[in-house]
N, CA and C atoms as a LAMMPS dump frame, in Angstrom:
ITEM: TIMESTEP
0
ITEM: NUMBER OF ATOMS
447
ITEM: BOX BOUNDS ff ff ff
-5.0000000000000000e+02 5.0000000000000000e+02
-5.0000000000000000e+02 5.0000000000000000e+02
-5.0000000000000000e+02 5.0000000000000000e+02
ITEM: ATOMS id mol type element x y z
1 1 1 N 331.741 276.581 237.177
2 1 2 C 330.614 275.696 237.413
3 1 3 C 329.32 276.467 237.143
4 2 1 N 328.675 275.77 236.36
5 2 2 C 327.684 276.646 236.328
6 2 3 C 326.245 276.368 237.308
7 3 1 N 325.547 277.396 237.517
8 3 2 C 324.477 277.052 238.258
9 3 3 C 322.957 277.385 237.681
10 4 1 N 322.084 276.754 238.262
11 4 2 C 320.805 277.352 237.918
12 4 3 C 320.435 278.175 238.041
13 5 1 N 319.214 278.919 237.192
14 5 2 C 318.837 280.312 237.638
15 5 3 C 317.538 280.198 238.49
16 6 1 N 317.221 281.284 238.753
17 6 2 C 316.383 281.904 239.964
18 6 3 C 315.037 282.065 239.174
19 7 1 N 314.924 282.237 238.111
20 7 2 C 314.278 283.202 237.286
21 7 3 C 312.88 282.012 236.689
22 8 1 N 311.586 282.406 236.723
23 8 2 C 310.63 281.639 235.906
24 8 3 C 309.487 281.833 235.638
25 9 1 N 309.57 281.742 234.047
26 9 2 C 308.107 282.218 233.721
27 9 3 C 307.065 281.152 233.341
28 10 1 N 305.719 282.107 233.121
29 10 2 C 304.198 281.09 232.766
30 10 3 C 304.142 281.795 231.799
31 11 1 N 303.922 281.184 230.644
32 11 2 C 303.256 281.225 229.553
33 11 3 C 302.128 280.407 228.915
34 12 1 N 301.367 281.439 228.239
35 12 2 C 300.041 280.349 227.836
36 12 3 C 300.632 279.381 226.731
37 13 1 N 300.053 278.896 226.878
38 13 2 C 300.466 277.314 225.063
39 13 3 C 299.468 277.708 224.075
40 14 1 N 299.853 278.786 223.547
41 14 2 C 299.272 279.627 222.226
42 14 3 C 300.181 279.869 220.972
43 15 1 N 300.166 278.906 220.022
44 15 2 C 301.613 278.92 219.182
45 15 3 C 301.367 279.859 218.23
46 16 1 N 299.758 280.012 218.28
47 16 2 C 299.226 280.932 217.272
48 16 3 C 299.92 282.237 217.401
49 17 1 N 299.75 282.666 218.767
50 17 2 C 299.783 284.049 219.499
51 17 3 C 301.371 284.209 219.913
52 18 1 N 302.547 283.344 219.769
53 18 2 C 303.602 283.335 220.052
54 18 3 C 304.071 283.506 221.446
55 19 1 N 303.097 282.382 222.036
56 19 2 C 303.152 281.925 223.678
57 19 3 C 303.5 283.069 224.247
58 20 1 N 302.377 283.95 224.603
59 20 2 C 302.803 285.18 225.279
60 20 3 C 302.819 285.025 226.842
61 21 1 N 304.008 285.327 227.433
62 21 2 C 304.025 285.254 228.842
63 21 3 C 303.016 286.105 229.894
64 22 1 N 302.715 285.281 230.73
65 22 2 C 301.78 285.641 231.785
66 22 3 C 302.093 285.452 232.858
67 23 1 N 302.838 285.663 233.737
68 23 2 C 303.603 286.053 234.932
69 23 3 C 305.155 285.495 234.731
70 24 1 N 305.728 286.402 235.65
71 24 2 C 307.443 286.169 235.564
72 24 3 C 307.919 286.444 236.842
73 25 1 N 309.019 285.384 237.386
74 25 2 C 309.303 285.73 238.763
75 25 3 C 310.678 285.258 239.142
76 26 1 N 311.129 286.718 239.395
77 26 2 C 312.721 286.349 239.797
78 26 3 C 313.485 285.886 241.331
79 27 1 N 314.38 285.504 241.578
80 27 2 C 314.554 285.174 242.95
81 27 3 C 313.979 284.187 243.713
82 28 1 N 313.811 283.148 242.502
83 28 2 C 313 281.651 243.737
84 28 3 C 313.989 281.471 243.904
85 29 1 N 313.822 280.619 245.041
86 29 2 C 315.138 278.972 245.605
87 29 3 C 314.642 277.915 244.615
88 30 1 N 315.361 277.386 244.422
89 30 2 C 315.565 275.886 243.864
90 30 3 C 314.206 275.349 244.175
91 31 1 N 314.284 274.846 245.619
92 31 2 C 312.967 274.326 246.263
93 31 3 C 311.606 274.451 245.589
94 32 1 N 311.738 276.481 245.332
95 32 2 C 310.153 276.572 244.637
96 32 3 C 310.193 276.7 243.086
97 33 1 N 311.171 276.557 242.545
98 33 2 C 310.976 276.843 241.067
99 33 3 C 310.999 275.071 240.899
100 34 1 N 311.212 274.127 241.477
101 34 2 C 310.94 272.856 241.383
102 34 3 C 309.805 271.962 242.232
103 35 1 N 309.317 272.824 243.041
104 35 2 C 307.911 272.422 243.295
105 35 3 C 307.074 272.874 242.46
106 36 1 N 307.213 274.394 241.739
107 36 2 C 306.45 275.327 240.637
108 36 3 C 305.94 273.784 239.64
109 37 1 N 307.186 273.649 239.15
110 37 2 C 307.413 273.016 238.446
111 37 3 C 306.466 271.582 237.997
112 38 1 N 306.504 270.559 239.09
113 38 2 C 305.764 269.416 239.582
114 38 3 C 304.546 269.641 239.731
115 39 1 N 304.108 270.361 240.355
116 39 2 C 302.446 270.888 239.747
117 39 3 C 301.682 270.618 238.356
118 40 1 N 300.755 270.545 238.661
119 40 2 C 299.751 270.222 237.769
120 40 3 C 298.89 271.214 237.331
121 41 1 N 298.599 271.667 238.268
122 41 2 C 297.68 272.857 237.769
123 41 3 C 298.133 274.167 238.755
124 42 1 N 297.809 275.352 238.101
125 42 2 C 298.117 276.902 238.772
126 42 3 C 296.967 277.588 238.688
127 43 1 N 296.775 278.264 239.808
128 43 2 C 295.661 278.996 239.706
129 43 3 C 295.899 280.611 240.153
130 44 1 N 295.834 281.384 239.613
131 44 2 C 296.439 282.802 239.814
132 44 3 C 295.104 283.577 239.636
133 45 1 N 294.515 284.807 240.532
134 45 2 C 293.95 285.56 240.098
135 45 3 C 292.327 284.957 238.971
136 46 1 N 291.928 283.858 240.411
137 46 2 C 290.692 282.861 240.016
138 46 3 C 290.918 282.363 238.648
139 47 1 N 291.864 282.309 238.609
140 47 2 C 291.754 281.474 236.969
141 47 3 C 292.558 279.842 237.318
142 48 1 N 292.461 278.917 236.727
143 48 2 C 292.753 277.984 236.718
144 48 3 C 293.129 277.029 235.063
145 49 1 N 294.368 277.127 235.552
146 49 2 C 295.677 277.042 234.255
147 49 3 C 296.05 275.687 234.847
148 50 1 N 296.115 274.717 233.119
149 50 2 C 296.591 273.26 233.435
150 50 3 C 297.803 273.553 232.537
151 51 1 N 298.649 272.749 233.656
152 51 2 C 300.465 272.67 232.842
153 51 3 C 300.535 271.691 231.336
154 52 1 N 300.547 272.309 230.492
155 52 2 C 301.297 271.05 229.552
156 52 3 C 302.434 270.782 228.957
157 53 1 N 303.421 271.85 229.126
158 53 2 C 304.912 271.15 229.494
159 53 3 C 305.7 271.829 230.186
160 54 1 N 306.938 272.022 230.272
161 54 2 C 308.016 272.897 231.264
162 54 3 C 309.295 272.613 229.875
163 55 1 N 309.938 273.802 230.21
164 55 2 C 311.27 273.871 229.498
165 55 3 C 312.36 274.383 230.084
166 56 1 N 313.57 274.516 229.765
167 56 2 C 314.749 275.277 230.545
168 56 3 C 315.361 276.065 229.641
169 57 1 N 315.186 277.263 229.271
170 57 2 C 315.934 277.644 228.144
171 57 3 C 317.117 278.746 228.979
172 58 1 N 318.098 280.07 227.874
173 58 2 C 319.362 280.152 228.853
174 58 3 C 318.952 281.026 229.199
175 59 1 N 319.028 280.403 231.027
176 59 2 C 319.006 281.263 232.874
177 59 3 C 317.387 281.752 232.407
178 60 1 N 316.323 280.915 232.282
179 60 2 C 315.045 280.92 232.192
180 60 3 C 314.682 279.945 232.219
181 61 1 N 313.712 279.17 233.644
182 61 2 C 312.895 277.818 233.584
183 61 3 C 311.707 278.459 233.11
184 62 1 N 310.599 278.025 232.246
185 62 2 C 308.969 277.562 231.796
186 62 3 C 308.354 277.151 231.411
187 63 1 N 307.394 277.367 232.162
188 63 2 C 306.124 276.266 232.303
189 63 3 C 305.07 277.243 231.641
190 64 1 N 304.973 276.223 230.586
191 64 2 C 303.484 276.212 229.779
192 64 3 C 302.276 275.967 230.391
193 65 1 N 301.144 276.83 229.784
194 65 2 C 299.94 276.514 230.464
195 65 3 C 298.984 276.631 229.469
196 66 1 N 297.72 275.908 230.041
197 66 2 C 296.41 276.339 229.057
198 66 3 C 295.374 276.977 229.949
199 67 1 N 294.443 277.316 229.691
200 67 2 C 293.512 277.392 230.476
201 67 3 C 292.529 276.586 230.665
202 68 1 N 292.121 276.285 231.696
203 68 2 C 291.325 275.501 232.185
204 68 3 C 289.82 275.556 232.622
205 69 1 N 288.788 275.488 231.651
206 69 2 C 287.629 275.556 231.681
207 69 3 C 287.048 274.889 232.257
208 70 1 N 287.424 273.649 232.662
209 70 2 C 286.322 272.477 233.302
210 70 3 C 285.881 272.835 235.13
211 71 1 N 287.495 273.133 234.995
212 71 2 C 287.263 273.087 236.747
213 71 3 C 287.034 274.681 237.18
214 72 1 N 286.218 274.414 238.433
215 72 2 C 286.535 275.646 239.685
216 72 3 C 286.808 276.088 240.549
217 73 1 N 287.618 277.133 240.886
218 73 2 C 288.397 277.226 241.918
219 73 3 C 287.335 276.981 243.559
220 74 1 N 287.587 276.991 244.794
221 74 2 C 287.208 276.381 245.66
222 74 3 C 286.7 277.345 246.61
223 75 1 N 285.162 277.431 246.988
224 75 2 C 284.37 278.704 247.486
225 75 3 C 285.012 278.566 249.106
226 76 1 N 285.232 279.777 249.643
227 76 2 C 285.599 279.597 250.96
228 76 3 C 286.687 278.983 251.625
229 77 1 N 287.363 278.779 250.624
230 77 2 C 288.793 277.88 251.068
231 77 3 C 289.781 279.122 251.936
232 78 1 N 290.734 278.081 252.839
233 78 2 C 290.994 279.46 253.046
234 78 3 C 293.222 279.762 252.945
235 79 1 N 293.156 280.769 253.552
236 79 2 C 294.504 281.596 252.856
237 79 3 C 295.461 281.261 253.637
238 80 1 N 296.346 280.864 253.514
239 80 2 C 297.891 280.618 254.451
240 80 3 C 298.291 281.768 254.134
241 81 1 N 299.227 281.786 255.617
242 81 2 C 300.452 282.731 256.056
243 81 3 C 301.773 282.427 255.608
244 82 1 N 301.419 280.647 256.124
245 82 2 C 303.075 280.293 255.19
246 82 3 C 302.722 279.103 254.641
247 83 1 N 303.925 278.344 254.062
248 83 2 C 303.846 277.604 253.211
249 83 3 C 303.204 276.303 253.586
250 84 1 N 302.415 276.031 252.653
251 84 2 C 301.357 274.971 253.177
252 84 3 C 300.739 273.894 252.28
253 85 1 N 300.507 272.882 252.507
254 85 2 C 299.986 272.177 251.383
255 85 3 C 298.619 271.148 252.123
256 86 1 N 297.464 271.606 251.647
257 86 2 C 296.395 270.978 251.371
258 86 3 C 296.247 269.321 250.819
259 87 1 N 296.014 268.368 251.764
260 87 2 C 295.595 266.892 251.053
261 87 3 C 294.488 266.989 250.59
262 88 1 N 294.046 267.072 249.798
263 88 2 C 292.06 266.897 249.569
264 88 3 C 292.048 265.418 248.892
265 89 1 N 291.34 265.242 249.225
266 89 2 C 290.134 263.905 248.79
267 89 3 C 290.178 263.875 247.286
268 90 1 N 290.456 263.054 246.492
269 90 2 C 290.185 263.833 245.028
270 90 3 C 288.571 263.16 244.564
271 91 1 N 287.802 264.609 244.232
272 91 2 C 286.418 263.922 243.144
273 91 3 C 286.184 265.023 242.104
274 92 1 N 286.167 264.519 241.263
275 92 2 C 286.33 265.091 240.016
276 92 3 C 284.751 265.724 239.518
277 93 1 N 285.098 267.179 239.614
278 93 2 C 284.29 268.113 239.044
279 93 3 C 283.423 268.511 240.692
280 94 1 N 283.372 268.392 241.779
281 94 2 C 283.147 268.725 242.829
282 94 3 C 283.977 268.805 243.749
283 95 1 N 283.993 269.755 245.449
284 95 2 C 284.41 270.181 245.435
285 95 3 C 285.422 268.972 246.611
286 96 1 N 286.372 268.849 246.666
287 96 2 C 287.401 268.174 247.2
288 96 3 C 287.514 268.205 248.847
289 97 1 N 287.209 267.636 249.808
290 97 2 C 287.08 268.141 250.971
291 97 3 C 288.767 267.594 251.327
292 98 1 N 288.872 268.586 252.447
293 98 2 C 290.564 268.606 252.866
294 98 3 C 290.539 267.338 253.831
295 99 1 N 291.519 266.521 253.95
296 99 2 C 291.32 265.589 254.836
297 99 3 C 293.036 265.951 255.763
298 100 1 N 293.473 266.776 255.406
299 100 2 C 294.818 267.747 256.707
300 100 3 C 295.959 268.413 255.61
301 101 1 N 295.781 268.884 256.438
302 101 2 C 297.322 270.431 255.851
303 101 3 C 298.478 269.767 256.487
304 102 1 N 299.274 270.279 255.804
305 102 2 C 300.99 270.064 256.561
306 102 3 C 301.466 271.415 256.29
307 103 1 N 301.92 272.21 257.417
308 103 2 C 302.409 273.514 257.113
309 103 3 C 304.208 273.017 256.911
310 104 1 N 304.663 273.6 256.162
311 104 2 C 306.362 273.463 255.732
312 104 3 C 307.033 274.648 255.863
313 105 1 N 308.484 274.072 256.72
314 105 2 C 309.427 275.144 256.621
315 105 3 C 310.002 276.057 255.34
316 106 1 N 309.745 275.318 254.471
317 106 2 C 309.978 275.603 252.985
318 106 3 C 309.152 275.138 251.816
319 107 1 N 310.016 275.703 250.611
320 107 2 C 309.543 274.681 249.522
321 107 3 C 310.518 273.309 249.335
322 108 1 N 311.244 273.293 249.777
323 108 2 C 312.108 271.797 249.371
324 108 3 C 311.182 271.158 250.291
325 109 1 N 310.896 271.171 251.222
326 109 2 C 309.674 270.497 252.063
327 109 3 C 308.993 270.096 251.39
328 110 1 N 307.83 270.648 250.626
329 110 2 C 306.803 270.68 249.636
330 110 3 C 307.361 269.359 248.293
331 111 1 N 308.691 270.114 247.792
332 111 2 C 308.782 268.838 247.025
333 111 3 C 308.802 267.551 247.064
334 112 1 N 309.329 267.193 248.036
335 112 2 C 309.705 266.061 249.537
336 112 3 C 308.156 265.035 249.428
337 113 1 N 306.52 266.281 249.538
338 113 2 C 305.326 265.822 249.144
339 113 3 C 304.918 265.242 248.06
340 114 1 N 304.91 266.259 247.071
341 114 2 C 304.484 266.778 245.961
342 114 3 C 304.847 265.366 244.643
343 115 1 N 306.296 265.208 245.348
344 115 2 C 306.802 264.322 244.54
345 115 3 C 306.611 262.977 244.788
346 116 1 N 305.752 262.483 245.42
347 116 2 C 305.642 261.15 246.017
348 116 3 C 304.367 260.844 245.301
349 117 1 N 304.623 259.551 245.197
350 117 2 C 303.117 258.948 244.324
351 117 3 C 302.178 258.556 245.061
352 118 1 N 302.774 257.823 246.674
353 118 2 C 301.858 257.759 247.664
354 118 3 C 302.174 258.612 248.692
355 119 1 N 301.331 258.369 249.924
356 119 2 C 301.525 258.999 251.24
357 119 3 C 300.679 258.363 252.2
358 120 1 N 301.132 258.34 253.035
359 120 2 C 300.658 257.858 254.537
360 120 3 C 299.861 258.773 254.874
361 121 1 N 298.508 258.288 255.339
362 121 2 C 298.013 259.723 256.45
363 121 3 C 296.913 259.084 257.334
364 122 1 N 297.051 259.006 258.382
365 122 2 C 295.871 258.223 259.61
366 122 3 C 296.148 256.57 259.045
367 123 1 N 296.875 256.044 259.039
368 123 2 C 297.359 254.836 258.912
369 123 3 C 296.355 254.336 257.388
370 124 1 N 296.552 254.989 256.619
371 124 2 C 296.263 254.407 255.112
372 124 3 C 296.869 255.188 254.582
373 125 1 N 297.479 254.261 253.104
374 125 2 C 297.659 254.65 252.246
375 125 3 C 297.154 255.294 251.317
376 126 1 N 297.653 256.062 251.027
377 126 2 C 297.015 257.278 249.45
378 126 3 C 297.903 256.874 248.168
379 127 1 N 296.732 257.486 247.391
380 127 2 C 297.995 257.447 245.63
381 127 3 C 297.585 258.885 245.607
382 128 1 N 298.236 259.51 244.947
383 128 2 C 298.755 260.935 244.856
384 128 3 C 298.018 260.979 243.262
385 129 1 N 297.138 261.764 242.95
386 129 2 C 296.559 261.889 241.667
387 129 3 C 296.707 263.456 240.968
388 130 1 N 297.228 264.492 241.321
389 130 2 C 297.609 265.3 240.638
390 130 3 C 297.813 266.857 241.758
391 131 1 N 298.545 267.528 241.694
392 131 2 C 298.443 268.491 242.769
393 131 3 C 298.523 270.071 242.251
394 132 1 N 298.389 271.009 242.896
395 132 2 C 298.261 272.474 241.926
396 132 3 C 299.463 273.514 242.963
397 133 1 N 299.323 274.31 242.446
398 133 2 C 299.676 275.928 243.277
399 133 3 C 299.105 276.486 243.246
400 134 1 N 298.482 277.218 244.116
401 134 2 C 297.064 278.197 244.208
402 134 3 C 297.934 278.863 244.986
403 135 1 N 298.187 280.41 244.183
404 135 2 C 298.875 281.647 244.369
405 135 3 C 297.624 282.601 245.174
406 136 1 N 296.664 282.395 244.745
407 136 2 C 295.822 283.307 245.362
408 136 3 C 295.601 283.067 247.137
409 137 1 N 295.44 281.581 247.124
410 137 2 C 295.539 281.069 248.888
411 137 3 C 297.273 280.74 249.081
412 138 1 N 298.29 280.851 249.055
413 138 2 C 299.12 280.988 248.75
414 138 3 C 299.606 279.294 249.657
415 139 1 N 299.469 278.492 248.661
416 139 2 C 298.936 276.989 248.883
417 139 3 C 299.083 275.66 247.644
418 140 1 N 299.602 275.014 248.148
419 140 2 C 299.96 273.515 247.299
420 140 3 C 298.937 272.701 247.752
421 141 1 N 298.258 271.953 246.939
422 141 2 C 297.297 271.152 247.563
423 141 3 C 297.449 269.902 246.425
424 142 1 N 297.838 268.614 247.178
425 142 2 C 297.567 267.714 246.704
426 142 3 C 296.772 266.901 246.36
427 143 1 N 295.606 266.267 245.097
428 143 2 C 294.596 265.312 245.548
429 143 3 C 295.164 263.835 245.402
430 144 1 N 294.365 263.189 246.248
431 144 2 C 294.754 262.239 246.645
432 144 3 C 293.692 261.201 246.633
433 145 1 N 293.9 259.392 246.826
434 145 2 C 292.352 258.969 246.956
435 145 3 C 293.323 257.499 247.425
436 146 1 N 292.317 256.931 247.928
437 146 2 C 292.699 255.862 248.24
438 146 3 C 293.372 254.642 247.484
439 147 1 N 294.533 254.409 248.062
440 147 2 C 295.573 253.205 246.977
441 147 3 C 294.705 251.995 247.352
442 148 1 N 295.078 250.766 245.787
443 148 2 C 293.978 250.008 245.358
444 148 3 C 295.425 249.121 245.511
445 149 1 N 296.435 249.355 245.994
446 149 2 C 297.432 248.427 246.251
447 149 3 C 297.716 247.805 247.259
């Protein structure tokens, strides 16, 4: 039987440059190489990288990236201990105010979020508009805005 691997890299989406890899990481769970995954955007080392596709090649998952000029990362935000995911407000090109954290036992937790188009929170509904991994606050943050449904 075969199983999945552990193993996954970021590479930029440079076909010119022969998509040179930019971080590699062995030993996820399932949980986080598939929350990795579902993300939208990554932000490592103040930079802010938008996904534009994912692949599985053999006992190697990756995710493509570009870089991301428009946006900026978030002054004063602050750093988890453990795994955590940020709701923010979504407004585009300013800065997103948090409207609650959910700290998680895991990452299959996280996906459980991440992967939902809406969410409940203080008795309204949300639509789920795109979410990141921010390695530097070591943090999933979803934006979110009010459902028109």
């Amino acid at each position: 039987m075969n199983t999945l691997t552990d193993r996954l890299e970021y590479r930029l989406f440079d076909e010119k440059n022969g998509f040179p890899a930019l971080y590699h990481y062995e030993g996820l769970t399932s949980g986080e190489l598939f929350a990795r995954r579902m993300c939208d955007f990554y932000i490592k080392n103040n930079q802010i990288y938008t996904k534009t596709s994912t692949a599985y090649e053999t006992d190697l998952f990756v995710i493509y990236l570009s870089v991301d000029a428009k946006e900026e990362v978030f002054d004063d935000a602050p750093i988890y201990e453990y795994v955590t995911i940020e709701l923010r407000e979504w407004k585009e090109h300013v800065d997103s105010p948090v409207l609650h954290t959910i700290e998680c036992q895991n990452h299959e937790e996280v996906v459980g979020y991440i992967g939902s188009d809406y969410i409940q929170l203080k008795n309204a509904e949300y639509e789920t508009v795109a979410s990141e991994i921010d390695e530097d606050r070591r943090a999933y943050v979803m934006y979110i805005k009010p459902s028109t449904m």
